[in-house]
N, C-alpha and C positions, 0 to 999 in steps of 0.2 A: 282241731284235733277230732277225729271220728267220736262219736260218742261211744263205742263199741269200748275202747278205750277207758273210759272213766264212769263207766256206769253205775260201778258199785260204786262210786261217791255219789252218782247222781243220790242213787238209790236212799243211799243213808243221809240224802239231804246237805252234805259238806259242799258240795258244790250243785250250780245250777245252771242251765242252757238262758243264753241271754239270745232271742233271736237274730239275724240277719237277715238282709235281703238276699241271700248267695243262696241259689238253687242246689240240693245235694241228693246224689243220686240215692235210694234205698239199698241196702245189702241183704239179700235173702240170708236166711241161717239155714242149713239144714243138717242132714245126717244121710249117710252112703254105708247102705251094709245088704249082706250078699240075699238074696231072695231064695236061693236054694238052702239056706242052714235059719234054724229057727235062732232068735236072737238067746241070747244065756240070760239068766235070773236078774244077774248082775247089768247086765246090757237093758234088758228091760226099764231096771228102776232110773239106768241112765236116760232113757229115752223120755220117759216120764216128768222127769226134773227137770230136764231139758224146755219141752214143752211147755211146764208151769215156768219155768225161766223165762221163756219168751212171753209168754204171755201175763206175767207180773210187768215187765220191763215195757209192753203194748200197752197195757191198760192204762200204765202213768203217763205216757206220752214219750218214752223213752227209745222208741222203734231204733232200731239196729239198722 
């Protein structure tokens, strides 16, 4: 099961990654938004979240 999937269990500890030997590809995360219109306020603090989202979820070993 991808871990993208379950990660807020990871997260809160209820479940946990038991390794394999099975190679799996990484999945980039990103965000798609137009370069001509400035992002809205609301859009911003999404962006933001986002970011510490990944990067919470990197730091633990939990990479997407």
């Amino acid at each position: 099961m991808p871990r993208l999937m379950m990660v807020g269990d990871l997260l809160r500890g209820t479940l946990r990654v038991v390794p394999l030997p099975v190679p799996a590809p990484s999945r980039p995360a990103g965000l798609i938004h137009s370069r001509d219109r400035a992002l809205s306020p609301a859009g911003r603090i999404f962006v933001e979240g986002f970011k510490a989202y990944l990067a919470e979820i990197a730091t633990k070993g939990l990479d997407i």
